[in-house]
C-alpha positions as CSV (number, residue, x, y, z in Angstrom):
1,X,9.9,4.5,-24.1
2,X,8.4,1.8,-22.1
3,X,4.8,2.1,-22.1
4,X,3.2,1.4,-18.3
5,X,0.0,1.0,-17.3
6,X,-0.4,2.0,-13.6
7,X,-4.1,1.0,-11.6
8,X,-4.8,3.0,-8.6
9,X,-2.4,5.8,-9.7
10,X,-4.2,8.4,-7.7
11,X,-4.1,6.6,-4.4
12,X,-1.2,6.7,-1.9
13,X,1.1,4.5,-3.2
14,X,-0.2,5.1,-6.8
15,X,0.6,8.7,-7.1
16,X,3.7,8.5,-5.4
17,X,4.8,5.6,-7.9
18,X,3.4,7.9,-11.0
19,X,5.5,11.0,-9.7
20,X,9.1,8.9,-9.7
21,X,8.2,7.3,-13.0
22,X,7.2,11.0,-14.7
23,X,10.4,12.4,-13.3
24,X,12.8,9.9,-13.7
25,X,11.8,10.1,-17.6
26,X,11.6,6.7,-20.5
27,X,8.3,5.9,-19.6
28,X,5.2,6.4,-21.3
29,X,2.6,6.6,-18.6
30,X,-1.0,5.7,-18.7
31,X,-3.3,5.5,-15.6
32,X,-6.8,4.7,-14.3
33,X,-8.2,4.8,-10.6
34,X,-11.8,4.6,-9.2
35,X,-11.9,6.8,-6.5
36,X,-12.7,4.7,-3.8
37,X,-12.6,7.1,-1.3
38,X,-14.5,10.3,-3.2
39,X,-10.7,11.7,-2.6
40,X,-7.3,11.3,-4.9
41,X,-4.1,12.8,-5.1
42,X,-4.0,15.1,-7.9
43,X,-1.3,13.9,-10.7
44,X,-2.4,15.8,-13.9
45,X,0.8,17.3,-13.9
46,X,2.6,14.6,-14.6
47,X,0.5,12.4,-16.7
48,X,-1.9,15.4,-18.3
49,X,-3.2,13.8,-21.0
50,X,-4.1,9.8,-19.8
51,X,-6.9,10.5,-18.0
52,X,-8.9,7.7,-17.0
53,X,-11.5,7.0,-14.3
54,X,-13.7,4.2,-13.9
55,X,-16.7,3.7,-11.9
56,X,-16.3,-0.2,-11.6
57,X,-12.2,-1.8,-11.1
58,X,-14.4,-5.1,-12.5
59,X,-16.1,-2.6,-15.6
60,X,-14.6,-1.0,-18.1
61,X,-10.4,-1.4,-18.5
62,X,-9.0,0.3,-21.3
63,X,-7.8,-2.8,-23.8
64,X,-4.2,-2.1,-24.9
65,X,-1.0,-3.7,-24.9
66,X,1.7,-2.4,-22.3
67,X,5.2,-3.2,-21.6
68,X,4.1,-3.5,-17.9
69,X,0.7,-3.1,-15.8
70,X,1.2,-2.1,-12.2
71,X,-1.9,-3.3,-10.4
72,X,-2.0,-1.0,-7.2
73,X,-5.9,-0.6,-7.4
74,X,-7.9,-2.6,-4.8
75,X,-9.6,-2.6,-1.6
76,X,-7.2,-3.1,2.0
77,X,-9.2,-2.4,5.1
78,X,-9.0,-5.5,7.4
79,X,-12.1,-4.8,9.8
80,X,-13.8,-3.5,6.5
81,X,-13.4,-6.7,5.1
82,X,-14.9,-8.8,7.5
83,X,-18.1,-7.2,6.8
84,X,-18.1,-7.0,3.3
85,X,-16.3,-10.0,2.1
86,X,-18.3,-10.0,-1.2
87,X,-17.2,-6.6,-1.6
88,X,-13.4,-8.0,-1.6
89,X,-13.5,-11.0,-3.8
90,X,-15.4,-8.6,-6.5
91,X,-12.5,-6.1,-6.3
92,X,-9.8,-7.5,-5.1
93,X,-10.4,-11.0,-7.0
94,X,-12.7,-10.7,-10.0
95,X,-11.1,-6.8,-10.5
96,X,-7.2,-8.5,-11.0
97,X,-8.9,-11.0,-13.4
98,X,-10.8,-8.9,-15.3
99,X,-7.8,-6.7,-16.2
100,X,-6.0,-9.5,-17.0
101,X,-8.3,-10.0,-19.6
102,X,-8.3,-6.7,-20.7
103,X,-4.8,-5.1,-20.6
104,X,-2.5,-6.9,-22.0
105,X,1.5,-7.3,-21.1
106,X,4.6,-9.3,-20.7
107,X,4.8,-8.1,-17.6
108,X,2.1,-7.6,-14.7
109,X,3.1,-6.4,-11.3
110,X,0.4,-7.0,-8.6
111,X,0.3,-5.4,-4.9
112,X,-0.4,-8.5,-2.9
113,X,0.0,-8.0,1.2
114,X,2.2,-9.4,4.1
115,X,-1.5,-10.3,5.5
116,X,-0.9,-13.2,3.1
117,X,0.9,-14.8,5.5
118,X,-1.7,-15.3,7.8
119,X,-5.0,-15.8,5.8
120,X,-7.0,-14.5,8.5
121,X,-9.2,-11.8,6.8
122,X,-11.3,-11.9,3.8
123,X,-8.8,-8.8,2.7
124,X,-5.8,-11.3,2.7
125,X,-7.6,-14.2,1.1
126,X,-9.0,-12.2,-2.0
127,X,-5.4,-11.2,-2.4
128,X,-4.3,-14.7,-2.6
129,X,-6.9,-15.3,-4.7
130,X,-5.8,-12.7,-7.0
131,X,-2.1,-14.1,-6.5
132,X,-3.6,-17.6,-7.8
133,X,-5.1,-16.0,-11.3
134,X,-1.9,-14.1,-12.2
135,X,0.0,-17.2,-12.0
136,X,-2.9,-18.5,-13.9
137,X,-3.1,-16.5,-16.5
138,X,0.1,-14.3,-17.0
139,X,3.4,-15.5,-18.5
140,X,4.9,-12.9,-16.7
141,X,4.8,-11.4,-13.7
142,X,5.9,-10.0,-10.3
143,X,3.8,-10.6,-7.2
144,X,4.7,-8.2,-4.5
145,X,3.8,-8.6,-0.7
146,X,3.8,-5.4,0.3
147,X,4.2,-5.0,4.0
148,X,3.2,-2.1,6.2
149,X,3.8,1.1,4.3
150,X,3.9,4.0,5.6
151,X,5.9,8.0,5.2
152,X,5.2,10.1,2.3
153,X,7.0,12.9,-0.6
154,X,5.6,15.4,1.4
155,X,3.0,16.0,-1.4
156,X,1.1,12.3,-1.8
157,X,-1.0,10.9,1.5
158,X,-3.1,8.2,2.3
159,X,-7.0,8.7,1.3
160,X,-9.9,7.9,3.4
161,X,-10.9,6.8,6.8
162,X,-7.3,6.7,9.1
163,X,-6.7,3.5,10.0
164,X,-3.4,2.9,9.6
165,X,-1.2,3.3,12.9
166,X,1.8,5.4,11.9
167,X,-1.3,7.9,10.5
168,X,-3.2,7.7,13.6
169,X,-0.4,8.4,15.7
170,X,0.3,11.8,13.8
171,X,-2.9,12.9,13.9
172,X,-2.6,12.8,17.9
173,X,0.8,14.3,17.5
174,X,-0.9,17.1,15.6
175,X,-4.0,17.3,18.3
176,X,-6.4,16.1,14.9
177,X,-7.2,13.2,17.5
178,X,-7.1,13.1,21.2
179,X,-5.6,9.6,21.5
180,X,-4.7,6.5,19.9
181,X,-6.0,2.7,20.5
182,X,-4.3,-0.2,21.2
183,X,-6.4,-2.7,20.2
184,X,-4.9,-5.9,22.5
185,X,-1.9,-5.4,25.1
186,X,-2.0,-9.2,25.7
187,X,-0.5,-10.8,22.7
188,X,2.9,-13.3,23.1
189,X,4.9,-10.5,22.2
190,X,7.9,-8.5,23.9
191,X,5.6,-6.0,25.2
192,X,2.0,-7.5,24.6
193,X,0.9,-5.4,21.7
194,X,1.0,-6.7,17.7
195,X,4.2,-6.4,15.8
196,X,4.8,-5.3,12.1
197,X,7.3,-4.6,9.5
198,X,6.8,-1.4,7.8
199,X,8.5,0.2,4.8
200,X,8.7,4.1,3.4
201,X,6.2,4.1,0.4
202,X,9.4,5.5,-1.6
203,X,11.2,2.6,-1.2
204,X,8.1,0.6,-2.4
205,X,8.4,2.7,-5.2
206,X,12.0,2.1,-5.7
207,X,11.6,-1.4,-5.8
208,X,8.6,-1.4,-8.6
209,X,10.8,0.5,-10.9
210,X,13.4,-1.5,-10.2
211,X,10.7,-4.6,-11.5
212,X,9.9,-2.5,-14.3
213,X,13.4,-2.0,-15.6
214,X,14.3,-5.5,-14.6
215,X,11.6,-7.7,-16.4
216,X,9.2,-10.3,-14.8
217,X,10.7,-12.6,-11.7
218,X,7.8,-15.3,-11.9
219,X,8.4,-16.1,-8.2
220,X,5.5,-17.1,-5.7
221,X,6.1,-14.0,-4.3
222,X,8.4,-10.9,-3.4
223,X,8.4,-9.6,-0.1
224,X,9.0,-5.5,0.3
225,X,9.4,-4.8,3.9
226,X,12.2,-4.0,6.5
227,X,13.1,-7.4,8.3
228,X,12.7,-5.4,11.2
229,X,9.6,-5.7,13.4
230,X,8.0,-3.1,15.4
231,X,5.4,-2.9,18.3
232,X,2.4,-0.9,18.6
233,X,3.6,0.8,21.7
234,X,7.0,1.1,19.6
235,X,5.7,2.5,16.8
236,X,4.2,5.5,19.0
237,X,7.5,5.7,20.7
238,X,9.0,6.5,17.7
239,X,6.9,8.8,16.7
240,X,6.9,10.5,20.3
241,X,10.6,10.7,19.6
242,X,10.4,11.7,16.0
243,X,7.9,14.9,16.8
244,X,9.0,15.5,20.4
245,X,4.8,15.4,21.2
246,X,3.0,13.2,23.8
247,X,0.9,10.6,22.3
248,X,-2.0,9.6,24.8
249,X,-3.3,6.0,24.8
250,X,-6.6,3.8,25.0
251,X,-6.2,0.5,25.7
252,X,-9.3,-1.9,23.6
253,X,-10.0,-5.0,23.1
254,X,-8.5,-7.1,20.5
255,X,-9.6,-7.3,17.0
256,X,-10.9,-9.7,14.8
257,X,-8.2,-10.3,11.9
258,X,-5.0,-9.2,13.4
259,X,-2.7,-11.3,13.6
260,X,0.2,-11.8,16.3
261,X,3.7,-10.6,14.4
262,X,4.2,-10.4,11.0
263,X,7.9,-9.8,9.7
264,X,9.4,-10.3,6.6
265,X,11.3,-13.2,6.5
266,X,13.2,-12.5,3.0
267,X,13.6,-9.4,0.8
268,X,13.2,-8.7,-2.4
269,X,16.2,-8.6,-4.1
270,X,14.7,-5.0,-5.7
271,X,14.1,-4.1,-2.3
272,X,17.0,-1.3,-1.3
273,X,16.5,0.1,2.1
274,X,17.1,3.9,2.4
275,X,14.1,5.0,5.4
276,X,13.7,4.3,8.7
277,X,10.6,4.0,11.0
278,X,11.5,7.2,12.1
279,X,11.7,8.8,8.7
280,X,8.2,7.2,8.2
281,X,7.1,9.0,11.5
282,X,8.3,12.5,10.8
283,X,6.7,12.3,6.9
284,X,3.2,11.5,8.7
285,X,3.6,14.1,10.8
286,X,4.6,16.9,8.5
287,X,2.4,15.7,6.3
288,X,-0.4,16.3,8.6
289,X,1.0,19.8,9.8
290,X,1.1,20.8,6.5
291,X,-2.7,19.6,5.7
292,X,-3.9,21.2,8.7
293,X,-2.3,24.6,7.7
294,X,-3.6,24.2,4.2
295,X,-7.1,24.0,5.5
């Protein structure tokens, strides 16, 4: 059994990543997360007995030797980062090194961001930074730029404040919020708002295992995304047309650290599509049905 070490594992794409690996079986699964958000996705039941949670990503790591770490753990709210940059490179930065130093592996897969591209937020410069060490320190490795991911299992969500669009948008598809905001209508862009690539967190998923089994690819970077880009106003369209619900609009002001369009220009090889923008839409939404019910 290969024995994986997964950061983060009660977060979104954490917990969804800990649930494939328990069920597709061979893997001897150990975990830690710190609980950013005072939330997490509940995944006793598929690793009961590695337990781990740690007040401090830059603290205490648990020093073993692992066929592969996954590093999902960090911090990845733009606008948040702008005012706590310190609170980044500690995290973000000095957290990747200090598990570096700590777990050790012939294999270290890091979540890196598409905002790399752009370099325009403290967010996407501590992940470069973190980028930098790996290469740095690890023999092996496989840096992945995730892009926008959204969708869900139907169990697993995202945790804390909603700022991701495709959320947002369900919540006002599910009458949680009364509209969404556009933050900027005049970009150079086919109809003035921001444009993104987004994947399904399952096919993020995919694509890790898919590293695991593989072994290390010690490229610059691997880039999981769609090669499709998709507006603001066409991300709500979609999820108009996915629910069959009105979405109302506020138009703001632009924000500081978005950039224009952001696209991936080439796949992953481990990247296999199987979701579309729409699946990622109706996930969100019956996610959200479903939580509301619950409560």
């Amino acid at each position: 059994m290969k024995k994986v070490l997964v950061t983060g594992a009660e977060g979104y794409i954490g917990s969804h990543l800990v649930r494939m690996l328990a069920e597709h079986g061979g893997y001897d699964i150990h975990y830690m997360d710190t609980r950013f958000h005072s939330e997490f996705n509940d995944i006793a039941k598929y690793v009961p007995d590695n337990f781990s949670i740690f007040d401090d990503v830059t603290g205490r790591i648990p020093f073993d030797v692992y066929d592969t770490v996954i590093h999902l753990a960090g911090r990845s709210v733009v606008p948040q980062s702008l005012k706590e940059p310190s609170e980044y490179y500690r995290v973000n930065t000095m957290g990747t090194d200090n598990l570096l130093k700590q777990a050790q592996t012939n294999h270290f897969i890091f979540a890196s961001t598409s905002s790399a591209f752009e370099m325009k937020s403290p967010y996407a410069r501590s992940k470069v930074a973190a980028e930098d060490i790996i290469k740095e320190r690890s023999d092996g490795y496989t840096i992945f730029r995730f892009f926008n991911v959204s969708g869900s299992d139907g169990i697993h969500r995202q945790l804390g404040f909603a700022s991701h669009l495709i959320r947002r948008a369900a919540m006002v598809a599910t009458g949680e919020l009364p509209y969404i905001e556009v933050f900027g209508n005049d970009y150079d862009t086919r109809d003035g708002t921001c444009i993104r690539d987004y994947i399904h967190v399952t096919d993020v998923c995919n694509s890790i295992m898919s590293a695991i089994e593989k072994g290390p690819s010690n490229t610059p970077f691997e880039c999981l995304g769609s090669k499709r880009g998709f507006s603001v106003l066409e991300v709500i369209d979609a999820m108009r047309a996915a629910t069959g619900k009105d979405i109302q609009i506020k138009m703001s002001e632009r924000r500081n650290g978005d950039a224009v369009s952001c696209i991936v220009d080439e796949l992953s090889t481990h990247c296999n599509l199987s979701k579309t923008i729409e699946d990622m839409c109706l996930d969100q939404y019956r996610l959200e049905i479903n939580r509301i019910r619950k409560h």
